[in-house]
C-alpha positions in Angstrom: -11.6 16.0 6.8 -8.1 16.2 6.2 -6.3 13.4 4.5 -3.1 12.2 2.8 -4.3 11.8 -1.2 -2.2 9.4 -1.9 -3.2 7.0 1.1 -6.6 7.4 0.2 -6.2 6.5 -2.9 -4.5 3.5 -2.3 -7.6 2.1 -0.9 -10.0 3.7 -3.2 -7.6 1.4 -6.0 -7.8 -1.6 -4.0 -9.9 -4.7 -4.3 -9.3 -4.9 -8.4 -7.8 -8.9 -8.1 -9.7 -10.4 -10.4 -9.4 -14.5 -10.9 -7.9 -14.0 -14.0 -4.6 -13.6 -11.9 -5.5 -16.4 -9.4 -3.5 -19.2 -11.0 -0.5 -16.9 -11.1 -0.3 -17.3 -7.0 2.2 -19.9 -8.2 4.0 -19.0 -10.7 6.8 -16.2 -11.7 6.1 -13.4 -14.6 8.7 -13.5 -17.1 9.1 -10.1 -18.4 11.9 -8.5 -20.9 12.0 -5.0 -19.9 14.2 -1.7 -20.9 16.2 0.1 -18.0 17.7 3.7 -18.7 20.2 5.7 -17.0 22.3 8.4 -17.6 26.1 8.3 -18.0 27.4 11.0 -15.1 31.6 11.8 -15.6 32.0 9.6 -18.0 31.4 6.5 -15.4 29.9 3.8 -17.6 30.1 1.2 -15.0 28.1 3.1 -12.4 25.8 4.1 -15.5 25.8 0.8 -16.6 24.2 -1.1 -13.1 21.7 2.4 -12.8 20.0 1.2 -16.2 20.0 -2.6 -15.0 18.7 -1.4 -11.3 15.8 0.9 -13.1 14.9 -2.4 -15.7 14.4 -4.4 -12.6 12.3 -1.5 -11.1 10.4 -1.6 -14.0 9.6 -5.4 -14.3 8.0 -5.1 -10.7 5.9 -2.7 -11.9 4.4 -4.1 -14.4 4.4 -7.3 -12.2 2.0 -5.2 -9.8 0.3 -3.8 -12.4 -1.1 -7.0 -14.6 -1.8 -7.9 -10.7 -4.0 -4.8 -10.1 -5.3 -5.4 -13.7 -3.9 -1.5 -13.8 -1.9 0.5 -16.3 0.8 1.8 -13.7 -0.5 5.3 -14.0 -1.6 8.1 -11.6 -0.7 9.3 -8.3 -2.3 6.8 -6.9 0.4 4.6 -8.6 3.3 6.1 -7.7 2.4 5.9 -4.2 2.4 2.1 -4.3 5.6 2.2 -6.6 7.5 4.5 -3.4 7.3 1.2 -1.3 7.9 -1.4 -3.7 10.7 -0.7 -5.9 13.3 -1.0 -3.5 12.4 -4.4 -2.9 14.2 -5.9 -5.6 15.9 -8.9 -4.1 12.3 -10.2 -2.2 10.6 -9.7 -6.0 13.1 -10.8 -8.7 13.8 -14.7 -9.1 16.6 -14.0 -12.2 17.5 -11.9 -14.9 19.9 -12.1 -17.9 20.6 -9.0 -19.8 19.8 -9.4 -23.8 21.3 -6.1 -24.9 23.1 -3.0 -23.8 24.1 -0.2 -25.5 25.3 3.5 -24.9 23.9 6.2 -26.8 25.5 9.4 -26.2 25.4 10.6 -22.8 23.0 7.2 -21.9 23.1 3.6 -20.7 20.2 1.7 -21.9 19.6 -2.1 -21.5 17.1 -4.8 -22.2 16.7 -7.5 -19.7 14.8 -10.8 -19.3 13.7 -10.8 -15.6 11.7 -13.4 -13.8 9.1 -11.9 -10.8 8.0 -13.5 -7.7 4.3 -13.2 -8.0 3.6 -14.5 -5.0 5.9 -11.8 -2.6 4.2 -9.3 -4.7 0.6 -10.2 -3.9 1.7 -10.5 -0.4 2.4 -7.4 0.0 -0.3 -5.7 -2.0 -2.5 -7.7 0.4 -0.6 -6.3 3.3 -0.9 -2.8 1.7 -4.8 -3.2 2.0 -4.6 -2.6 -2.2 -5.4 -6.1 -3.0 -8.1 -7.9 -1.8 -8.3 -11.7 -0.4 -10.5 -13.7 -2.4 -10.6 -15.9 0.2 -11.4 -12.9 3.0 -14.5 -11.4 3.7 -15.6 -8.4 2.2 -14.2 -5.7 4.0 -16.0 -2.2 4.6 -14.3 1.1 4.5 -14.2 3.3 7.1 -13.1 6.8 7.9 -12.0 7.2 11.6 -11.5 10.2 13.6 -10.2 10.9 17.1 -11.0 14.1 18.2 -9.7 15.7 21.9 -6.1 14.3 21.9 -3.6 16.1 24.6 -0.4 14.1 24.2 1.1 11.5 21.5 0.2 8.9 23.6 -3.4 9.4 22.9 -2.4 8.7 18.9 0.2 5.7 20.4 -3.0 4.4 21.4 -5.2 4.6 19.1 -2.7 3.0 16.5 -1.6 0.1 18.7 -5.1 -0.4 19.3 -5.9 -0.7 15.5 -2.9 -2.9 15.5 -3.9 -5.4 17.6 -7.2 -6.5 16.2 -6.5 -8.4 12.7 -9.3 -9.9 13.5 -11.2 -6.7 12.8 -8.9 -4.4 11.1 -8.0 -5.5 7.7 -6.1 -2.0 7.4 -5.5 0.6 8.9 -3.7 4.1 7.4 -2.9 6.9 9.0 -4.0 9.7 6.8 -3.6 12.8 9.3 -2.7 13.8 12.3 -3.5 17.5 14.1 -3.7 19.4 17.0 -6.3 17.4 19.3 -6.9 15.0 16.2 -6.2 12.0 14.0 -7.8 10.8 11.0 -7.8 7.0 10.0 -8.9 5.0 6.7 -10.1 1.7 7.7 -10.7 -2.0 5.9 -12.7 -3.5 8.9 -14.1 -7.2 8.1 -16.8 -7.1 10.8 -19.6 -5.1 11.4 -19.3 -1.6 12.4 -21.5 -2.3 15.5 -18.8 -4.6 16.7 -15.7 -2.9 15.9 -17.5 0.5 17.8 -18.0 -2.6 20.8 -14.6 -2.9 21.1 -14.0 1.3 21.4 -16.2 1.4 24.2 -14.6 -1.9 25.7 -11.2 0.0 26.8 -12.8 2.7 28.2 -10.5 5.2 26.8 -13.4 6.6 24.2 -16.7 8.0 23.4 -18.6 8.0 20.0 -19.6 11.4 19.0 -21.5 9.9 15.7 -21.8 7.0 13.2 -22.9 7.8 9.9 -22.8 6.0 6.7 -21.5 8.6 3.5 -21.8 6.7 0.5 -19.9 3.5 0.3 -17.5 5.1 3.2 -19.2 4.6 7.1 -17.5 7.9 9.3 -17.1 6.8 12.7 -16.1 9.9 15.1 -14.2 9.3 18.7 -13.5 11.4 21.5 -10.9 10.8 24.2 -12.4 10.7 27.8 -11.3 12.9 30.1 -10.8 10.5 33.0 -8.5 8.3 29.9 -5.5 10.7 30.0 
């Protein structure tokens, strides 16, 4: 089965919260990071708020990463780090800059930054990467429609998915093909009942169920009469 790597691995690095980091829910990380960037035409200024813009980047990173109880490295990271890092103004509280210096053609800078935990486990939550100790345990799931004519049948498939927090924990979409799209699931019911719901709309048929190690495959198949 096709899928995105990265996606995949997003879940795969999910569900490390430990309750170590519990009693950080309320409180900021003070950090005092390094932020580099190069000096382009002589513009020290522009230089100057690059190295303060990549120090911030940095202090969310390691914000997510004591978070994870992670070392911030690996594909797997990175993909996480892609939707994050431009978040500056949700995660930092404050920062002061200690020291700044330029060192040939670079602009480096130390800064003291406070980080919003509590933003930040939000949105690992909402990522599916960070588990609810609170939540049920959720159950992986690979999904896969098969016999899709139009983009509608995807529109669907992905509103339905949507729609059922209840069920879905998360859902990404980690292909889509000629005639078929693959899903990775977080459902926090039992299988039995979120295949129920499939067969509720009419729109579906399961082709098979299988369990594959800790991952349950669940194949679909558009009905004719659905499109």
């Amino acid at each position: 089965m096709s899928k995105s790597l990265s996606l995949m691995l997003l879940l795969l690095i999910g569900f490390l919260y430990s309750s170590a980091y519990a009693g950080q829910a309320t409180k900021d990380l003070t950090l005092q990071v390094e932020g580099r960037a190069p000096i382009v035409k002589n513009d020290v200024v522009f230089a100057r708020e690059e190295a303060v813009r990549n120090a911030l980047e940095n202090a969310i990173m390691q914000a997510v990463a004591k978070v994870l109880l992670d070392k911030g490295k690996g594909e797997e990271f990175q993909a996480v780090k892609s939707v994050m890092i431009g978040k500056a103004d949700r995660y930092i509280r404050n920062y002061r800059i200690i020291s700044q210096n330029r060192q040939h053609d670079e602009y480096t800078v130390a800064v003291h930054v406070d980080v919003a935990i509590v933003p930040v486990m939000d949105d690992l939550l909402q990522m599916g990467v960070l588990q609810d100790q609170g939540e049920k345990e959720g159950v992986s799931v690979s999904l896969s429609l098969r016999g899709m004519k139009k983009y509608s049948d995807f529109a669907h498939l992905k509103t339905f998915l949507q729609d059922r927090p209840e069920i879905v924990r998360s859902a990404y979409p980690c292909s889509l093909e000629w005639q078929r799209a693959d899903f990775d699931l977080i459902i926090i019911e039992p299988v039995q009942s979120f295949v129920a719901e499939f067969e509720k709309t009419g729109r579906y048929s399961l082709e098979s169920l299988k369990k594959n190690k800790n991952v349950v495959e669940v194949h679909l198949q558009v009905k004719e009469e659905a499109r």
